[in-house]
N, C-alpha and C positions, 0 to 999 in steps of 0.2 A: 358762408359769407363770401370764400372765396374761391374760386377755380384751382385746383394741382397742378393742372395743365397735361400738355402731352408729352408724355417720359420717352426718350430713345433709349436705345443701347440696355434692357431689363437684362439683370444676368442670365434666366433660361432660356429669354431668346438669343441672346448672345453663343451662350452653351450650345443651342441647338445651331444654331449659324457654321459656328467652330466644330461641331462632328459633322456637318457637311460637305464642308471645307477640307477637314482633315481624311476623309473618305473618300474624296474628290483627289486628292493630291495623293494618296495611293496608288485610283484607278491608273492616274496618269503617269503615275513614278513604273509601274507594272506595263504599261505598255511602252513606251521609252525604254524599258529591258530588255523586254520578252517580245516585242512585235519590232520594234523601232531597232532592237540590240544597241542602244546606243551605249559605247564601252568598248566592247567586244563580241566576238560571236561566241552563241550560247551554242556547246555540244547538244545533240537529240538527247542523248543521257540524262542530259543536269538539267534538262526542261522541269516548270512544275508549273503545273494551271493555276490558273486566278482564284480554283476554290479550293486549294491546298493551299495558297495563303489567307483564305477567310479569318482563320483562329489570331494569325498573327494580327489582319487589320481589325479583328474587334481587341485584340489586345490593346493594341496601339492605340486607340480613338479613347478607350477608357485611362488609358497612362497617360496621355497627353491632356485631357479632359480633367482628371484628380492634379495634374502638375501645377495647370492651371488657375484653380481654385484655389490650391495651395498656397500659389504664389501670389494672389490676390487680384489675378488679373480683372476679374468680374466685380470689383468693388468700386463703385460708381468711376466706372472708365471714360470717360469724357472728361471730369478733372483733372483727373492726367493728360499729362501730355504728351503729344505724339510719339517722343525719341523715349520716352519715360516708357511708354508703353510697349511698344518695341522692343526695350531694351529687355524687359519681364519676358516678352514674349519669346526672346530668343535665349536667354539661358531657363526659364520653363521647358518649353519644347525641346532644349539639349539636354537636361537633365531627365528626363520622359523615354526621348529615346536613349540614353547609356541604361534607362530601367530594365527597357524593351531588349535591347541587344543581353542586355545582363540573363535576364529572361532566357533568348532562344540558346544561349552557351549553355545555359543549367539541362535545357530539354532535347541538346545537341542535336538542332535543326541544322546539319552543315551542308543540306542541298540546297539551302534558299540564300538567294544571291546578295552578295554584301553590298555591290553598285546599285542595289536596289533602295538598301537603308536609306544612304547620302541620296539619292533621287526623291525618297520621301519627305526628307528632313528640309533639303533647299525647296519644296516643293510646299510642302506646310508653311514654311516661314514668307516665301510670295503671296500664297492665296489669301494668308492669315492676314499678313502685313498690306496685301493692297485693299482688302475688307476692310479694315482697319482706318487706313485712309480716306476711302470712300467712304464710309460712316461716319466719321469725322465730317467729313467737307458739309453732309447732309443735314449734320446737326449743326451745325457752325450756319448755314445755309439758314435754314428753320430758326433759328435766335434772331438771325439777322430780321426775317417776319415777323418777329414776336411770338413764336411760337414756340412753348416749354419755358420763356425766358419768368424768371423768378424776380418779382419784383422787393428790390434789400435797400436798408437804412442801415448806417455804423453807428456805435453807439460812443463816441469818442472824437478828440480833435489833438489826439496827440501821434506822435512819429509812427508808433504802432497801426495807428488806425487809420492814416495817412497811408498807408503801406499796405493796408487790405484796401481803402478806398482806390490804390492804383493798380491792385490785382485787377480787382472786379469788373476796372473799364477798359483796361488795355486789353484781356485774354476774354474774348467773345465766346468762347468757347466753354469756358465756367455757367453761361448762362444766366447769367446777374445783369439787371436793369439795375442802377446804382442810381438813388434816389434822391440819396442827401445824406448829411448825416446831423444826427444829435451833437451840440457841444455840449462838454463838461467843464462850463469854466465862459471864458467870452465867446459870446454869440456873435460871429463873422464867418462869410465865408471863407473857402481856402481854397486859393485857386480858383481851379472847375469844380470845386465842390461846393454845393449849396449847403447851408445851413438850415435845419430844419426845424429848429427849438432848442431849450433847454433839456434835461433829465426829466422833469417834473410837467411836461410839454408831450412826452413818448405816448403814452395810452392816445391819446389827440390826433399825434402823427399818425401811430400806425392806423387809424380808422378813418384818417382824411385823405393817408395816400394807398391807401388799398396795399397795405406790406405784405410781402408772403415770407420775409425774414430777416432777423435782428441780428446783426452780430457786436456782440460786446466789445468794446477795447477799452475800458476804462478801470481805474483800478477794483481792486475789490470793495475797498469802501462804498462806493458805489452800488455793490451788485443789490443789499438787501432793497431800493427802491426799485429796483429793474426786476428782480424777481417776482414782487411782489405784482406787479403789472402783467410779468410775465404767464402767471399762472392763471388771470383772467384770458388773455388771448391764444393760448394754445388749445386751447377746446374749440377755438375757430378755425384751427388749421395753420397758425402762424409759427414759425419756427424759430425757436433762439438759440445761437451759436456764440459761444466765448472762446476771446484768445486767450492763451493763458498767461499771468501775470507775467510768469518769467520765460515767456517766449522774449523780454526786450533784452534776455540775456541768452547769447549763444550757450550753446552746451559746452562747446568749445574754450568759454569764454572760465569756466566755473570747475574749482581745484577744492574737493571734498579732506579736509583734517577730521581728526578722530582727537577728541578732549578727555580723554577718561568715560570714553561712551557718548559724550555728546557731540554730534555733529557740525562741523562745521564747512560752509559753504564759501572759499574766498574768489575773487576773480581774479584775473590773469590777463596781463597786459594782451591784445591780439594780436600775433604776427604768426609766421607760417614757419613751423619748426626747418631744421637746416634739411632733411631728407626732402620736404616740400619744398623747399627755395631748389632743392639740386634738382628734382624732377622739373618741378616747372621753367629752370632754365635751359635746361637737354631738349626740352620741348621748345622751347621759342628758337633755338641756335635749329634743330636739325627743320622746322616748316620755315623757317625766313630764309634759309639757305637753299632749300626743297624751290621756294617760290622763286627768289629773287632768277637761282639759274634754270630753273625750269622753263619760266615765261620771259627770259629773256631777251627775246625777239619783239616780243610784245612792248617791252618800254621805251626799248629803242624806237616805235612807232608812234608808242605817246609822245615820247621827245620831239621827234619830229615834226607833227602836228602842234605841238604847243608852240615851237619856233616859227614856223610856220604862220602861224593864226598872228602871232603878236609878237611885237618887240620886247627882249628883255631875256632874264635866265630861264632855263630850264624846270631848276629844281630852287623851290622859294625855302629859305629858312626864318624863323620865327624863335623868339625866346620863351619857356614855357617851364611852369613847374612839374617835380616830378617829386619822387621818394623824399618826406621828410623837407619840403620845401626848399631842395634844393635848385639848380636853373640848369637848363642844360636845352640847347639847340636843335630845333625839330624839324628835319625834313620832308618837303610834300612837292609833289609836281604841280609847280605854280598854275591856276585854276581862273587867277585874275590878271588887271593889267598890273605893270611892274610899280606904277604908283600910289596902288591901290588902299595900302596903310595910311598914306598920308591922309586919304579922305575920310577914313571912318568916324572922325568925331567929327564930321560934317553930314555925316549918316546917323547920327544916334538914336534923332527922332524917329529914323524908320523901322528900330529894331521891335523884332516881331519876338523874342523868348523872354518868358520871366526869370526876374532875378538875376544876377551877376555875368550875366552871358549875351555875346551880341551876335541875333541871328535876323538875313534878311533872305523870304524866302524867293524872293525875284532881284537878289544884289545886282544893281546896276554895273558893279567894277566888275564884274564875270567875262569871260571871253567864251566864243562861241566852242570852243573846244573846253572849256575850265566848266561849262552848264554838262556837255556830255561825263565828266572825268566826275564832275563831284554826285551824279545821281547815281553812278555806282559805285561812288568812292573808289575809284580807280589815283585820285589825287592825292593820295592815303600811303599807296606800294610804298616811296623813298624810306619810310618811316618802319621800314625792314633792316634798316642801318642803322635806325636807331637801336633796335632791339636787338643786332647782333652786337653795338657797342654795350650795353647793358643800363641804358636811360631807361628804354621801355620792354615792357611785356609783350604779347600775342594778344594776351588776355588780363583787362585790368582795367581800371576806372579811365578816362578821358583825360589828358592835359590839357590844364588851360593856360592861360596867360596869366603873369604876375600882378597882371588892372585886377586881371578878375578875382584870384585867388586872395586878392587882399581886400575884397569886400564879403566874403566867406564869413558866416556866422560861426562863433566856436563850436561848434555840433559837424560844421559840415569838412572842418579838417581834418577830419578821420576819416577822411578819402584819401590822405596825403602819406596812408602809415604804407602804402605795396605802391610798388612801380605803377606808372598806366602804362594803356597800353591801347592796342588799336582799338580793339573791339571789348565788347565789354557788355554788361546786362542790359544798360540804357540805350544800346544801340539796337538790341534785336527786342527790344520793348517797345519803341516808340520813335526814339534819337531823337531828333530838335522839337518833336511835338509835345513833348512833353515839357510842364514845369520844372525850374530847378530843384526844389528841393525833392519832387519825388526821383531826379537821376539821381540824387544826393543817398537818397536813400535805397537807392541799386545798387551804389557801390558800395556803398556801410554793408546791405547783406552779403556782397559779394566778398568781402574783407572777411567777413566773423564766417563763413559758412564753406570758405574755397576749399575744393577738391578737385582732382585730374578730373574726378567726372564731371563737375561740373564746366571746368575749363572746358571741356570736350561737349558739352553741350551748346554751348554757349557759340564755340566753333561752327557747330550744325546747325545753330538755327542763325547763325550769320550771313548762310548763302541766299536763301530767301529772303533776308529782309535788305540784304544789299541789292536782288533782282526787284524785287519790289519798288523802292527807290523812297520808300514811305519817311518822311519825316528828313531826308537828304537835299540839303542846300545849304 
């Protein structure tokens, strides 16, 4: 009925890819010692040719290869994400070689040169990691043509399924043409999402829009009429995917009691135990500090251009909610002219964002300096003050304004339980392109799910979508 399309990234060619690569960065790590000496010079003594280390580099290709596997890297790697993948890639490969080294102590090979190790290991992790990347772009590239891209229906209109429908079309790289979705309950769209029918409407859809897959978000009550639908169209190649009921509850969120053997399941307010508040504040005090006197030269230049361009202050202050709805004063390098609040409810018609937010993406009150400072968010830095005072985070949902927060649905104050903070999940998702309730619901995952590593992701993928300038004005 329908086409599978063309698959990238198969794991034995991937495999085979990665021992070429990892064979490759031997050769090279081998002559960078032994021809190049880069390090030191090699005595005539302690010389050893390139096929007195064969044993070690077939060792090595099979240790790093089984690490690999292990670690899962070969399992549909393109849903992963770039720093996701990398990050596998680099404690794999470091665990492989401690195997490897552990190895040649046991068979005390101590003529073969240790600067050679670290030359194969930095050397692996380039070749591996820019393969990586360029494979990536190639397949991201290929979606962009329609080509591999899988055409999906949600089966749901609730927060859950609002939340894979915002996966599906921000990250191209998933390879999902997002088609619509099913409601379960009132038929309307959402947003940018089309509505495609009822429950009772699915067998219809899937054969009017050519589906190549379903993903459930609806409860279980639900599932026995999706099932049953379901088990006609998978002989056609169509694929169904469920979230799971209690994915709408963090794990984080759920405190297991014991009742005389029966279990119980209770929840637990969200907030970020005292070890996590002291980490993540050691981290916002030592990069806003890092920043502010690092680039110090740098502000003093915007300052100067901003005086310059236009009359008025420097550095514009705003009232804004923060932790627990309380108000506290936000810093940013004034971006407009000095009267420029007075006019905004003389602009409302022109606001271009949904829901409780007011964005215009050609603001006529901009100054020709406030259009360069805001596409790279450069008119953001003051707001480094804020987080050494302890208002805001590095990393944390958006402040808004007290207009706005008090048109806030009760669902969407549970952005209000952690500090904001500059940057945040809806920034390096989309920032102002997107709808409000899907940033509503970046911060909600980012509240129930926060970890350094994610903080530190979220970091990484900041720099790019701030050079980008995507969804900034």
């Amino acid at each position: 009925m329908r086409s599978a399309g063309v698959r990238f990234g198969l794991p034995l060619g991937l495999a085979l890819i990665d021992l070429v690569l990892i064979n490759l960065a031997f050769m090279l790590a081998y002559w960078l010692r032994y021809t190049f000496e880069l390090g030191r010079q090699i005595p005539e003594e302690s010389f050893v040719s390139l096929e007195e280390y064969f044993p070690l580099q077939v060792l090595l290709s099979v240790v790093l290869l089984a690490s690999f596997v292990i670690a899962g890297l070969y399992r549909k790697p393109i849903q992963r994400g770039l720093v996701d993948e990398v990050a596998v890639l680099l404690s794999a490969s470091s665990v492989g070689m401690m195997i490897v080294l552990a190895s040649i102590f046991l068979f005390q090979a101590w003529n073969w040169s240790r600067l050679l190790f670290i030359y194969v290991w930095v050397l692996t992790l380039v070749l591996l990691g820019t393969w990586r990347l360029i494979k990536r772009r190639l397949v991201v590239a290929s979606f962009h043509r329609g080509v591999g891209v899988r055409r999906a229906i949600v089966v749901g209109n609730n927060p859950i399924a609002l939340m894979v429908m915002h996966l599906m079309t921000t990250d191209v790289g998933l390879g999902y043409k997002l088609l619509g979705f099913i409601a379960d309950g009132d038929q309307q769209a959402i947003g940018r999402f089309s509505c495609l029918g009822e429950l009772d409407d699915l067998g219809e859809v899937i054969e009017r829009c050519q589906v190549d897959e379903v993903v459930i978000a609806v409860p279980p009550s639900s599932h026995r009429l999706i099932y049953s639908i379901a088990s006609r169209y998978q002989e056609q190649g169509v694929s169904f995917k469920v979230v799971p009921d209690l994915y709408e509850l963090s794990l984080r969120q759920l405190s297991v009691d014991d009742l005389r053997g029966v279990p119980l399941i209770g929840l637990q307010e969200t907030q970020l135990s005292p070890t996590s508040q002291f980490i993540k504040r050691t981290l916002d005090i030592v990069l806003s500090l890092a920043i502010l006197l690092g680039l110090a030269p740098l502000w003093l230049l915007i300052a100067l251009a901003i005086k310059l361009d236009s009359p008025g202050p420097v550095i514009f202050r705003q009232k804004r909610v923060g932790k627990g709805g309380q108000i506290f004063e936000i810093y940013k390098f004034r971006s407009m002219h000095q009267d420029a609040e007075h006019e905004r409810r003389s602009l409302e018609q022109l606001n271009e964002a949904e829901g409780p937010i007011f964005k215009i993406r050609e603001d006529p009150r901009r100054t020709r300096t406030g259009r360069f400072l805001r596409r790279l968010s450069l008119d953001e830095i003051p707001q480094l003050i804020n987080v050494l005072l302890g208002d805001m985070s590095i990393v944390g949902p958006r402040p808004l304004i007290p207009e706005e927060v008090a048109q806030h649905d009760e669902w969407h104050r549970k952005r209000l339980q952690v500090k904001p903070g500059m940057t945040g999940l809806w920034q390096v998702s989309g920032r102002s392109d997107l709808p409000f309730d899907e940033l509503v619901l970046l911060d909600i995952y980012y509240i129930e799910n926060w970890s350094l590593a994610l903080d530190l992701k979220i970091l990484v993928r900041t720099i790019p979508a701030v050079l980008s300038g995507r969804g900034a004005y």
